[in-house]
C-alpha positions in Angstrom: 101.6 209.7 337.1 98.2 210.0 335.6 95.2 207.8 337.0 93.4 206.2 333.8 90.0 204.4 334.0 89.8 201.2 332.6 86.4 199.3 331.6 86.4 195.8 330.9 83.7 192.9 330.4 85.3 189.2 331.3 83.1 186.1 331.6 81.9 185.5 334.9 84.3 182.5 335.3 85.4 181.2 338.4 89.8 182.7 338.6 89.2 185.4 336.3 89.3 188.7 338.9 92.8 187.0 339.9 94.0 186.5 336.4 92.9 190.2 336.1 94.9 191.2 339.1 97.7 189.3 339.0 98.7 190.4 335.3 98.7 194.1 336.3 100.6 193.5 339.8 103.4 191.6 337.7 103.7 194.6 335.6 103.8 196.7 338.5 101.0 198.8 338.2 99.3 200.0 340.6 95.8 199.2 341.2 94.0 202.5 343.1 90.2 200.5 342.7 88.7 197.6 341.4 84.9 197.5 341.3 83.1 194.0 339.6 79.6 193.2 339.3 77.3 191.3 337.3 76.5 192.8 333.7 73.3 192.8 331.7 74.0 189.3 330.0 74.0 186.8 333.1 77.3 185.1 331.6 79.3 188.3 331.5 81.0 190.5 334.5 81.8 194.6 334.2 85.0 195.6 335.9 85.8 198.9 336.7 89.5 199.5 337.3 91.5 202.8 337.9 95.4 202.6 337.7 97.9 204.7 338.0 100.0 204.2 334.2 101.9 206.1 332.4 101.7 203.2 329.7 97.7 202.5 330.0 98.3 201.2 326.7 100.0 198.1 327.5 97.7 197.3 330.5 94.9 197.2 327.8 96.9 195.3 325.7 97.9 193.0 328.2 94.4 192.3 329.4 93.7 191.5 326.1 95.6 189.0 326.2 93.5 186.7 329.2 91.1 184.4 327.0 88.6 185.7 329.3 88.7 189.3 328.7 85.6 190.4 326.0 86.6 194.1 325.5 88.8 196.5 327.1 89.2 200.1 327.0 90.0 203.2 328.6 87.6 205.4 329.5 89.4 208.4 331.2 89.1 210.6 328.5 86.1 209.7 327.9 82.4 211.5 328.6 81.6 209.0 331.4 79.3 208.8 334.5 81.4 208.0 337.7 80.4 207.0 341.0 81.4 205.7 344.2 79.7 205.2 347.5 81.3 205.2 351.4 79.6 203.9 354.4 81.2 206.0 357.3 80.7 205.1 360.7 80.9 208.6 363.2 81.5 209.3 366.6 78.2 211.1 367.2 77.4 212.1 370.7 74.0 213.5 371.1 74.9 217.2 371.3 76.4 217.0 367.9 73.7 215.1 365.7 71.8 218.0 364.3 75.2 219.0 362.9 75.7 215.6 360.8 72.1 215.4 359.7 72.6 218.8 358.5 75.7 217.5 357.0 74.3 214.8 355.2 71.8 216.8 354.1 73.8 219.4 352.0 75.4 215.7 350.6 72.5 213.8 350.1 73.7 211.5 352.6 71.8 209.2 354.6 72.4 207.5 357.8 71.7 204.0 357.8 71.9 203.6 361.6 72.2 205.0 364.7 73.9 204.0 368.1 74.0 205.3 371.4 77.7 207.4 370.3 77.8 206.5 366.9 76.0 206.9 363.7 76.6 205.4 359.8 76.0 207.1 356.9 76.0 206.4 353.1 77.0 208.7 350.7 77.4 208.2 347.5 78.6 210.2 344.4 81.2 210.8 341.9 84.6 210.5 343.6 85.6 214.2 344.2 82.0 214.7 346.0 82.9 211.3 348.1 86.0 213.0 349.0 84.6 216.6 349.7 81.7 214.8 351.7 84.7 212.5 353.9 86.9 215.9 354.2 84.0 217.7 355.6 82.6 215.1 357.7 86.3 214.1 359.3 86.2 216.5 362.1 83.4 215.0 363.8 85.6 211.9 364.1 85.2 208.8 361.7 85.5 205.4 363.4 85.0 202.9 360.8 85.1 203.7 356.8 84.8 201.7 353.7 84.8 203.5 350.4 83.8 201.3 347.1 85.9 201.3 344.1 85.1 203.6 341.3 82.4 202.3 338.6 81.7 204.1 335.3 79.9 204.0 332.3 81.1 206.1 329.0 77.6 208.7 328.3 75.7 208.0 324.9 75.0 204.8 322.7 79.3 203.9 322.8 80.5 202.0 325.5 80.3 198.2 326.6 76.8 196.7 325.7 77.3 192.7 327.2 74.6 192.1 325.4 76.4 192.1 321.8 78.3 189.2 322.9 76.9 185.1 323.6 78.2 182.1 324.8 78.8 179.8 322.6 78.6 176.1 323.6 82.4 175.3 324.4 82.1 178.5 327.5 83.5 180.9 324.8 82.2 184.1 324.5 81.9 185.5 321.1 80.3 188.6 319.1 76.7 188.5 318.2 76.5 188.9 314.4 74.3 191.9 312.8 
């Protein structure tokens, strides 16, 4: 099953990441990340989900259908920017430390803290270098790792611009006219 990328801009309402969730977990897709920050307009939220669908289709289509829900659309074949970022916390006993700072050099890593057997690092990247970077780094012994969701932005002047879109006084959000 392929892994699509979808993007979408809701209004930054109170319910409206469960709304999100709950209509794709009743159709039984599953969700592989969900990143969801804050836009350029104050009113309006970016999500960034990847799913794995053979009918991406109908998950756009669904969300769609969530009064919330601005724009949708899937970006996966798209010319986007990807990233991700891991914090990774390391069994690192003295006699091995050069080794990971050498590590996170050739990753552009960088630790964040260091204990008396342990160390935590940041990485960030697009999600095959996140992956090389945890694969590599593995064999030292991670303790403790969180890895974001996936967020993306399609390259160029197309994508998802909040900014095209206001509040209108009844909470709605609707297109700005040209």
């Amino acid at each position: 099953m392929k892994k699509h990328t979808i993007v979408a801009l809701v209004q930054d309402q109170p319910g409206v990441l469960s709304r999100v969730i709950g209509l794709i977990r009743r159709r039984g897709y599953n969700i592989e990340s969900l990143a969801v920050g804050h836009s350029e307009q104050p009113s309006i939220s970016r999500l960034t989900i990847v799913v794995e669908s053979t009918q991406v289709e109908q998950v756009v289509k669904q969300l769609y259908r969530l009064i919330e829900v601005i724009k949708v659309s899937d970006v996966t074949d798209d010319p986007t920017v990807e990233r991700e970022m891991v914090l990774l916390k390391l069994h690192a006993p003295i006699s091995v430390r050069h080794e990971i700072v050498a590590m996170c050099g050739v990753f552009d890593a960088k630790i964040v803290d260091v204990g008396s057997s342990t160390m935590i690092i940041e990485m960030s990247g697009t999600p095959s270098k996140v992956q090389n970077f945890i694969d590599t780094i593995r064999s030292y012994g991670i303790k403790e790792m969180m890895r974001t969701g996936r967020i993306a932005m399609v390259r160029g002047s197309r994508g998802h611009n909040a900014d095209q879109y206001v509040e209108s006084g009844n909470g709605a959000t609707a297109p700005v006219a040209n």
